[in-house]
One Martini backbone bead per residue (centre of mass of N, CA, C, O) as a GRO file, in nm:
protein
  149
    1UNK     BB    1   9.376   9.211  11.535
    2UNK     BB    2   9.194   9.466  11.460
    3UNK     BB    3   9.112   9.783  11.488
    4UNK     BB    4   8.824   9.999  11.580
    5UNK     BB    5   9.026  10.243  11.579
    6UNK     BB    6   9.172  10.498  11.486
    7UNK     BB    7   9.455  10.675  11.369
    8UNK     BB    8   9.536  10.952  11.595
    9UNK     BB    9   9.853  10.916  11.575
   10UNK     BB   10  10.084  11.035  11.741
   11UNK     BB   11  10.218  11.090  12.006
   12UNK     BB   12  10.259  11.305  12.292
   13UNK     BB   13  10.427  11.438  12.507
   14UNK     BB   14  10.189  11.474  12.810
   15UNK     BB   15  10.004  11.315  12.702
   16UNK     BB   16   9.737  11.096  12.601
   17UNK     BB   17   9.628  10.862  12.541
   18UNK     BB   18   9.454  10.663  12.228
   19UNK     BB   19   9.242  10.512  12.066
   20UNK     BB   20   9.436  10.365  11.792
   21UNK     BB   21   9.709  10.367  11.902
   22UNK     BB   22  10.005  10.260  11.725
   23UNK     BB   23  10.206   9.969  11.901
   24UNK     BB   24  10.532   9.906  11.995
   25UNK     BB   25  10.781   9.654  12.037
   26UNK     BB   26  11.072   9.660  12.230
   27UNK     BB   27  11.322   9.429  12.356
   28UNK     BB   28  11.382   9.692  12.552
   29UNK     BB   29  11.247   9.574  12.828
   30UNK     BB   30  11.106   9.463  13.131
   31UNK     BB   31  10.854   9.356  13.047
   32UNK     BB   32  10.673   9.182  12.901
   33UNK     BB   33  10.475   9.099  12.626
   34UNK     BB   34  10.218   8.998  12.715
   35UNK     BB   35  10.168   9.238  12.924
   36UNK     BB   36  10.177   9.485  12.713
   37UNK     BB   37   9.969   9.363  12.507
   38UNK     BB   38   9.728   9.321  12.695
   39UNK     BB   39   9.748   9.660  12.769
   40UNK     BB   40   9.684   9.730  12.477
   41UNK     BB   41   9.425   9.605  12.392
   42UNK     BB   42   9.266   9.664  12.655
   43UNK     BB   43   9.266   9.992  12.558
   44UNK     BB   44   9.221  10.005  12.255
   45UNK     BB   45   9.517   9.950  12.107
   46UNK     BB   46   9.740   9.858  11.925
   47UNK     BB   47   9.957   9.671  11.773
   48UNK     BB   48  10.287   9.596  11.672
   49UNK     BB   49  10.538   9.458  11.481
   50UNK     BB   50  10.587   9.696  11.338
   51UNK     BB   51  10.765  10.015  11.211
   52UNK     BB   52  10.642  10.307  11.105
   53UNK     BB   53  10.459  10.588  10.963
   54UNK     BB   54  10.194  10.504  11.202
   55UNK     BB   55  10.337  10.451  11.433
   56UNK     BB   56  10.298  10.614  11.731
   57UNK     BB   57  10.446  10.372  12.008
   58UNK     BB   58  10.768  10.301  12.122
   59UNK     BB   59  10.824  10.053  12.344
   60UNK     BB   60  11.165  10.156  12.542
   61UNK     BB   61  11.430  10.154  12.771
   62UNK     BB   62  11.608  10.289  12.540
   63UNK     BB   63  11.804  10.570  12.485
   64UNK     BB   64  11.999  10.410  12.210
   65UNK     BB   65  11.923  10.257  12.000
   66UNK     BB   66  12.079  10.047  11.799
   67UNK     BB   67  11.854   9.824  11.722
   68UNK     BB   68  11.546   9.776  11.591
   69UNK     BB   69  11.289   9.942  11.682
   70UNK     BB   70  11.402  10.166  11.819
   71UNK     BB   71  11.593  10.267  11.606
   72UNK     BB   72  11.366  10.294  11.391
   73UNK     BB   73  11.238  10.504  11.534
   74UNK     BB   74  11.415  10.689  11.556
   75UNK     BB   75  11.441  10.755  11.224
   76UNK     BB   76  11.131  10.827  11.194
   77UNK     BB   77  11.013  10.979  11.469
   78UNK     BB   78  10.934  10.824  11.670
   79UNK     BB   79  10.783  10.780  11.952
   80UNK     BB   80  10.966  10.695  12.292
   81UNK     BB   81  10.884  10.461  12.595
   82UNK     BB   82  10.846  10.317  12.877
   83UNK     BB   83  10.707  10.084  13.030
   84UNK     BB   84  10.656  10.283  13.306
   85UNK     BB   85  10.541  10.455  13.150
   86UNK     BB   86  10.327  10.299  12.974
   87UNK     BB   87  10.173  10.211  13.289
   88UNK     BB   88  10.086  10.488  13.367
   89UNK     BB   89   9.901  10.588  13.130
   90UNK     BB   90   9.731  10.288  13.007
   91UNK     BB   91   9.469  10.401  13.246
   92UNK     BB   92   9.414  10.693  13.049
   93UNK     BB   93   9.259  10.634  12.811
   94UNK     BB   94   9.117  10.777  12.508
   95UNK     BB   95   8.918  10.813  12.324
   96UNK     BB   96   8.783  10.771  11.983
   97UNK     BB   97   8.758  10.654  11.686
   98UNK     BB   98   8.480  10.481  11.555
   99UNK     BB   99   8.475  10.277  11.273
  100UNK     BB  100   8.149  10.280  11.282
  101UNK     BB  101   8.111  10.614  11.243
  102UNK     BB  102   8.256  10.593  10.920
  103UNK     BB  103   7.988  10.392  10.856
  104UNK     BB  104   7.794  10.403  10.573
  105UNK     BB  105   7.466  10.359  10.565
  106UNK     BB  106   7.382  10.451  10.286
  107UNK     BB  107   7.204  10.365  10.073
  108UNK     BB  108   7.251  10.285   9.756
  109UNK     BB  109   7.002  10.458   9.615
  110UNK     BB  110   7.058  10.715   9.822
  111UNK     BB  111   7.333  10.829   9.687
  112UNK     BB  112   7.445  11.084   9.592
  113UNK     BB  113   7.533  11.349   9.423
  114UNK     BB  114   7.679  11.537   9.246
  115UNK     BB  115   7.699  11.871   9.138
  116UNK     BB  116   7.648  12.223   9.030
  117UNK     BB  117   7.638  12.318   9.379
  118UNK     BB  118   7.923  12.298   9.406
  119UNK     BB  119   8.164  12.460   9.507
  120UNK     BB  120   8.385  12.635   9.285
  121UNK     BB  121   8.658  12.507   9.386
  122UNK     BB  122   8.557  12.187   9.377
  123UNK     BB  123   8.570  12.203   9.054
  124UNK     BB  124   8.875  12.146   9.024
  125UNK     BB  125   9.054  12.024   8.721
  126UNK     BB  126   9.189  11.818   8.478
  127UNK     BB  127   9.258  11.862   8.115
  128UNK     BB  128   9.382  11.619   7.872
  129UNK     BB  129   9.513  11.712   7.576
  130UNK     BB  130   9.656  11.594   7.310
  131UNK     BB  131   9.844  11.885   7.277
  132UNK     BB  132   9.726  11.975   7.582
  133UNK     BB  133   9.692  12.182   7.863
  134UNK     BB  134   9.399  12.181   8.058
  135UNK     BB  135   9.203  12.399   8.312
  136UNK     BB  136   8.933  12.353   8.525
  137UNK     BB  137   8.763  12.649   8.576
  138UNK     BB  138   8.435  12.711   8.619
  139UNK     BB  139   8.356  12.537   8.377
  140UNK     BB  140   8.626  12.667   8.178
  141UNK     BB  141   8.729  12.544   7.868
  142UNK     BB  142   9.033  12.593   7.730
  143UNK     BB  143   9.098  12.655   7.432
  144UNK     BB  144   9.285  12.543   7.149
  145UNK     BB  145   9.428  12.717   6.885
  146UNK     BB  146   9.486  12.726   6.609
  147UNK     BB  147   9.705  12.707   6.376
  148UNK     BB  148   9.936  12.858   6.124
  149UNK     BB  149  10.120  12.731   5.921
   0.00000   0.00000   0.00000
């Protein structure tokens, strides 16, 4: 099931729970996992099978996890808190960013195009020729000049 808020990244010791905050569960726990599943969904933030660089939080109750998700927690830099730290805060979840916030409602022939209006900082693109490679920076593309040979 997928979540309808945005990830807002790590979670940060000390502060609150965000929905849309992507949670793995580690072996090591006390509580069950469907326990755990539930108070995650059921707060809005996300579940993960997985611990990747996205995984906001692996609940896990080892100090120094040998292996599983909280190892790899470890190793990723993924922070990780105990079953009842995480049962303490998952009622105080802050709210989030909903997906639905930052769909596009514009038609489709009302929209917008680029112009020469663009402030000239965000028009600096990169033109490669043939023979060498030019900056294009307010709209001035050097050319490269003939060679003698």
């Amino acid at each position: 099931m997928p979540c309808p808020y945005l990830n807002p990244g790590q979670y940060v010791r000390g502060r609150p729970l965000v929905q849309g905050m992507r949670v793995a569960l580690a072996a090591e726990v006390r509580r069950t996992h469907e326990e755990l599943v539930e108070r995650i969904l059921h707060a809005g933030l996300a579940y993960r099978d997985a611990v990747d660089d996205e995984t906001s939080l692996v609940i896990c109750n080892a100090a120094a996890p040998a292996q599983g998700k909280g190892y790899l927690a470890e190793r990723l830099g993924v922070p990780m808190v105990s079953d009842a730290l995480f049962m303490d805060g998952v009622g105080a979840v802050m709210s989030g960013t909903s997906m639905d916030t930052l769909a596009d409602a514009t038609p489709l022939d009302e929209q917008l195009a680029l112009s020469d209006a663009q402030p000239r900082a965000a028009r600096l693109t990169a033109e490669t020729t043939a023979r060498s490679e030019a900056v294009v920076i307010d709209g001035a593309i050097p050319r490269p000049t003939p060679c003698d040979h």
